[in-house]
N, CA and C atoms as a LAMMPS dump frame, in Angstrom:
ITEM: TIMESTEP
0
ITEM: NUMBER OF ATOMS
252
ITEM: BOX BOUNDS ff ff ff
-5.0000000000000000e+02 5.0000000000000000e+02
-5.0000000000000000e+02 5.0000000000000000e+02
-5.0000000000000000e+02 5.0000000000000000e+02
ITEM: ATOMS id mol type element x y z
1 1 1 N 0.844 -1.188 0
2 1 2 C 0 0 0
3 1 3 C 0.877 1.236 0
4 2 1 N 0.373 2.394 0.513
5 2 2 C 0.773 3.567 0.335
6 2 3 C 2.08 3.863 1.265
7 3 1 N 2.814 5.347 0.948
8 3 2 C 3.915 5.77 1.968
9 3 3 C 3.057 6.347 3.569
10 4 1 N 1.653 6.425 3.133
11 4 2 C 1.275 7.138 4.491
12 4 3 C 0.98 6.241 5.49
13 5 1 N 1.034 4.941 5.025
14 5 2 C 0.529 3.816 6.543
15 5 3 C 1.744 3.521 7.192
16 6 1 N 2.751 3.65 5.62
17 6 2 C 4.473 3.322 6.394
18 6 3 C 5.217 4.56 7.258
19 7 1 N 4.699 5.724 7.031
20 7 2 C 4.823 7.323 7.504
21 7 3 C 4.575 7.169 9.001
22 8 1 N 3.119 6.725 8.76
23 8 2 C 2.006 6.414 9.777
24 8 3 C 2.711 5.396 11.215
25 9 1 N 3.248 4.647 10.614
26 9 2 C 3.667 3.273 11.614
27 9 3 C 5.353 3.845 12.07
28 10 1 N 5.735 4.43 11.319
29 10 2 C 6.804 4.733 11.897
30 10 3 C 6.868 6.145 12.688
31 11 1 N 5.872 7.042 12.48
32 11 2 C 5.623 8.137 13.631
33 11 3 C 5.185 7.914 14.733
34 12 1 N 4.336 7.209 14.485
35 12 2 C 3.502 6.686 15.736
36 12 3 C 4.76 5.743 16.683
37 13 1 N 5.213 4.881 16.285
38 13 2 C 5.988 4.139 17.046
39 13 3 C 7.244 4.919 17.602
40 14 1 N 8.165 5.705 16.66
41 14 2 C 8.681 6.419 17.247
42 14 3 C 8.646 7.529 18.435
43 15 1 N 7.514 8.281 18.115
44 15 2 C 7.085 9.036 19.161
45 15 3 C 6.452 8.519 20.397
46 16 1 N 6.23 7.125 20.242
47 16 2 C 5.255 6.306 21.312
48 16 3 C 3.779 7.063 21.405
49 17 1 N 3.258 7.221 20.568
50 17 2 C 2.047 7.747 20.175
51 17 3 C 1.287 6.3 19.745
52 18 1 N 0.607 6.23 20.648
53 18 2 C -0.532 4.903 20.499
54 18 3 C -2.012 5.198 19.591
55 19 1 N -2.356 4.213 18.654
56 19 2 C -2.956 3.982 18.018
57 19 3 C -4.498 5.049 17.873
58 20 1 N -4.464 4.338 19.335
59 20 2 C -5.484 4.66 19.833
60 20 3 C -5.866 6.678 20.543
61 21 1 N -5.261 6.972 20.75
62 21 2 C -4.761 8.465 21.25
63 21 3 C -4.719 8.774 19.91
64 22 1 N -4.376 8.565 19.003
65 22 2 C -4.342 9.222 17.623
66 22 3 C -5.706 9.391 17.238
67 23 1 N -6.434 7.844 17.28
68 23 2 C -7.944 8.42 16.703
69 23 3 C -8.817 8.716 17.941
70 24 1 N -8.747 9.231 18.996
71 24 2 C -9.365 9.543 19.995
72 24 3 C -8.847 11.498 19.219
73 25 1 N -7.747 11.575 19.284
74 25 2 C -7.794 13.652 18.666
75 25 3 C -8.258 13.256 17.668
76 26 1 N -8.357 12.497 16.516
77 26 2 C -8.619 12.676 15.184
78 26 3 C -10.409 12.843 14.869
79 27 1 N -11.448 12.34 16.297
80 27 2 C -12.193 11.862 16.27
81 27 3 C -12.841 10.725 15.365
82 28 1 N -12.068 9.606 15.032
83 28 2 C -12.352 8.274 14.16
84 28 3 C -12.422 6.924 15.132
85 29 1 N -12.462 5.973 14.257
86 29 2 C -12.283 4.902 15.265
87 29 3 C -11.059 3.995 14.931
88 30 1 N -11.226 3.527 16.087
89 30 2 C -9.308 2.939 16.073
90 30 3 C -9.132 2.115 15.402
91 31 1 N -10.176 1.369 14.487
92 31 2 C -10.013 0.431 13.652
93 31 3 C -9.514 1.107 12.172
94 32 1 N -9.988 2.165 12.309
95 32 2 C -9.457 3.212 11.207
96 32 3 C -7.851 3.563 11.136
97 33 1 N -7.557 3.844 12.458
98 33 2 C -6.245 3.756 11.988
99 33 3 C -5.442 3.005 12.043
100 34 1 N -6.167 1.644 12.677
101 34 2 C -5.47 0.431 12.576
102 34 3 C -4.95 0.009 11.4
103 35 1 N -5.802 0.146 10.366
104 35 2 C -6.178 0.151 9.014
105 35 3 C -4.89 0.945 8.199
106 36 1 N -5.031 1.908 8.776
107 36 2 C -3.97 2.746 8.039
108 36 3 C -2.374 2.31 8.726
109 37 1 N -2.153 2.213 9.896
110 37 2 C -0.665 1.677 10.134
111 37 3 C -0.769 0.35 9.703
112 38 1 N -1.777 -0.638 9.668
113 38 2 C -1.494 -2.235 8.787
114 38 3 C -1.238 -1.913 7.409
115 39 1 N -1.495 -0.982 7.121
116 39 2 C -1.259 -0.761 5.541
117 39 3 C -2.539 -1.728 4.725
118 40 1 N -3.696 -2.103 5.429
119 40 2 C -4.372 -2.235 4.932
120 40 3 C -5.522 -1.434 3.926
121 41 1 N -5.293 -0.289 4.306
122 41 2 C -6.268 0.712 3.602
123 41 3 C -5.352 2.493 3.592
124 42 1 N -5.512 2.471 2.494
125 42 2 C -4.534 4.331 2.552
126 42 3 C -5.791 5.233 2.957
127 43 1 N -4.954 6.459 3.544
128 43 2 C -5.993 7.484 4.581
129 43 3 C -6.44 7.809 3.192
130 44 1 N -7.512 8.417 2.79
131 44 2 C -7.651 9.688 1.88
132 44 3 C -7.284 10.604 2.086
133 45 1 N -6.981 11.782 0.916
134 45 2 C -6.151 13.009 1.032
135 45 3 C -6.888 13.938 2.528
136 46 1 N -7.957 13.89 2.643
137 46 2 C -8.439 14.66 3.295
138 46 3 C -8.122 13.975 4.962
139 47 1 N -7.854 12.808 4.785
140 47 2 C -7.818 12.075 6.17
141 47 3 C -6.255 12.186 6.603
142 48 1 N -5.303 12.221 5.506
143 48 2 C -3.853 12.699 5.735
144 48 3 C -3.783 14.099 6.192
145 49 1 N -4.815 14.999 5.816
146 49 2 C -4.658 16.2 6.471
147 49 3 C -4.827 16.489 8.21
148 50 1 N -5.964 15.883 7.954
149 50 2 C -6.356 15.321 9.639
150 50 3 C -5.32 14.776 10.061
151 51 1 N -5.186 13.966 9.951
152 51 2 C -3.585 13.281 10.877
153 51 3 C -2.609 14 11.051
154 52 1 N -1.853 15.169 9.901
155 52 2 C -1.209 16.178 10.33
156 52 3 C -1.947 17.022 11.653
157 53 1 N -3.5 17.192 11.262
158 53 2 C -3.667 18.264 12.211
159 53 3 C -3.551 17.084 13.847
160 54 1 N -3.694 16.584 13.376
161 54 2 C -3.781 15.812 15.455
162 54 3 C -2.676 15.288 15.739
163 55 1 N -1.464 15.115 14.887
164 55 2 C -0.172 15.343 15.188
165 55 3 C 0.164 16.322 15.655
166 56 1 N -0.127 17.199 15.266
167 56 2 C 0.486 18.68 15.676
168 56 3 C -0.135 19.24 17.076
169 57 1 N -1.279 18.36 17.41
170 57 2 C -1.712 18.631 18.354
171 57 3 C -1.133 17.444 20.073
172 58 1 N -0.495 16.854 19.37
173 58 2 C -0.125 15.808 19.934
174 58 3 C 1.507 15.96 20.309
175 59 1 N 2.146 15.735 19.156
176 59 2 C 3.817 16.11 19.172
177 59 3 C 4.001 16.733 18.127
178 60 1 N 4.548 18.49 17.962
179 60 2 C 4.629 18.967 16.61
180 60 3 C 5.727 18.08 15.845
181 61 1 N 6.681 17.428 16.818
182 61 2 C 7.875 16.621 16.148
183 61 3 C 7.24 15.508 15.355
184 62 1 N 6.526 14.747 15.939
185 62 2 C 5.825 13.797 15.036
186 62 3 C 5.231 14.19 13.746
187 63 1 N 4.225 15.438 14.019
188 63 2 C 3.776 16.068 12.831
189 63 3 C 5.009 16.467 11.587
190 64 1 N 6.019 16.509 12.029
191 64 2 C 6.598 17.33 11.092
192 64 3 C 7.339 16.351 10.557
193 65 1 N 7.95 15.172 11.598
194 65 2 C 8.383 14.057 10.779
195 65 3 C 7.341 12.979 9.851
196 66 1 N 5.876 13.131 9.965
197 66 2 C 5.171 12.454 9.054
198 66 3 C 5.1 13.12 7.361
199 67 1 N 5.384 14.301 7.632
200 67 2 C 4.883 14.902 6.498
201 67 3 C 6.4 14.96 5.594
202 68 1 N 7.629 15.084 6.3
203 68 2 C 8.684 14.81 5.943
204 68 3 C 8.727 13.366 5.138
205 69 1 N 8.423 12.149 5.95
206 69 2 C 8.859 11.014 5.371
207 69 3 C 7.41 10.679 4.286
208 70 1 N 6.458 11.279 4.875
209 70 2 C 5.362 11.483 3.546
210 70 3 C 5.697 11.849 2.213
211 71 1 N 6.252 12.616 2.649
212 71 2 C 6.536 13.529 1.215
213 71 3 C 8.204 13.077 0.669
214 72 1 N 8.819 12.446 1.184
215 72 2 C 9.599 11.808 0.671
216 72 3 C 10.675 12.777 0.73
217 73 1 N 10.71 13.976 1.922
218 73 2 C 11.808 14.911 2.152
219 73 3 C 12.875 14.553 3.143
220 74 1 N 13.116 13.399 3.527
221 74 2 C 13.96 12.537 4.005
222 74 3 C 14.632 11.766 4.024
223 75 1 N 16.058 11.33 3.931
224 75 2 C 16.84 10.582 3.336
225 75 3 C 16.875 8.895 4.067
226 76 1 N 16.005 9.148 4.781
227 76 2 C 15.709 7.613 5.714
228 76 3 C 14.454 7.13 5.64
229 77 1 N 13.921 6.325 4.451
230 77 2 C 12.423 6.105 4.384
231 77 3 C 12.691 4.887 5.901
232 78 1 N 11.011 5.382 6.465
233 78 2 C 10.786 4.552 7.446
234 78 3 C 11.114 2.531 7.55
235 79 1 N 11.408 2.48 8.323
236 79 2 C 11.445 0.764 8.193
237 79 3 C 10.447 0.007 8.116
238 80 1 N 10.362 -0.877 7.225
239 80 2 C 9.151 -1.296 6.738
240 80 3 C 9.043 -3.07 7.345
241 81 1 N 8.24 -2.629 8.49
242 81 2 C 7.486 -4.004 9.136
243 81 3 C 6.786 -4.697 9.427
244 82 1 N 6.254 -4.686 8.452
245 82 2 C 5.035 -5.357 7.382
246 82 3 C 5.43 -6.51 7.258
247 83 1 N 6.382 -7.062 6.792
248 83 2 C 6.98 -8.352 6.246
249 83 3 C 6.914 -8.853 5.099
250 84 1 N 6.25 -7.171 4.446
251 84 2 C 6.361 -7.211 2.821
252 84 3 C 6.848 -7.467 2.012
């Protein structure tokens, strides 16, 4: 799937930002973003925006490193542990 579930799984884990605390600010349900760090389903554009915004509300560092390795402005794509 997409760079944003792999963005996704590696912000979250790094920052120790739990799953769940993410879609509790995002107001969604946690199966939603379960979804999106399994890389089972990509956010929509509008749902990647949201996740910036409740990053930023959360850890601006996280926020700023999702949109970094989102956007592919980083020379360390996230580690991919999926088992893809």
């Amino acid at each position: 799937m997409g760079k944003a579930g792999k963005a996704l799984r590696y912000v979250l884990e790094a920052h120790d930002i739990s799953q769940n605390r993410l879609a509790v600010t995002m107001g969604v349900n946690r199966s939603t973003v379960n979804n999106w760090f399994n890389e089972t389903r990509d956010p929509s554009a509008e749902a990647v925006t949201e996740i910036v915004k409740a990053l930023r509300q959360l850890n601006e560092t996280a926020a700023e490193d999702f949109i970094n390795l989102y956007l592919e402005r980083t020379s360390q794509p996230p580690p991919d542990h999926s088992g893809k």
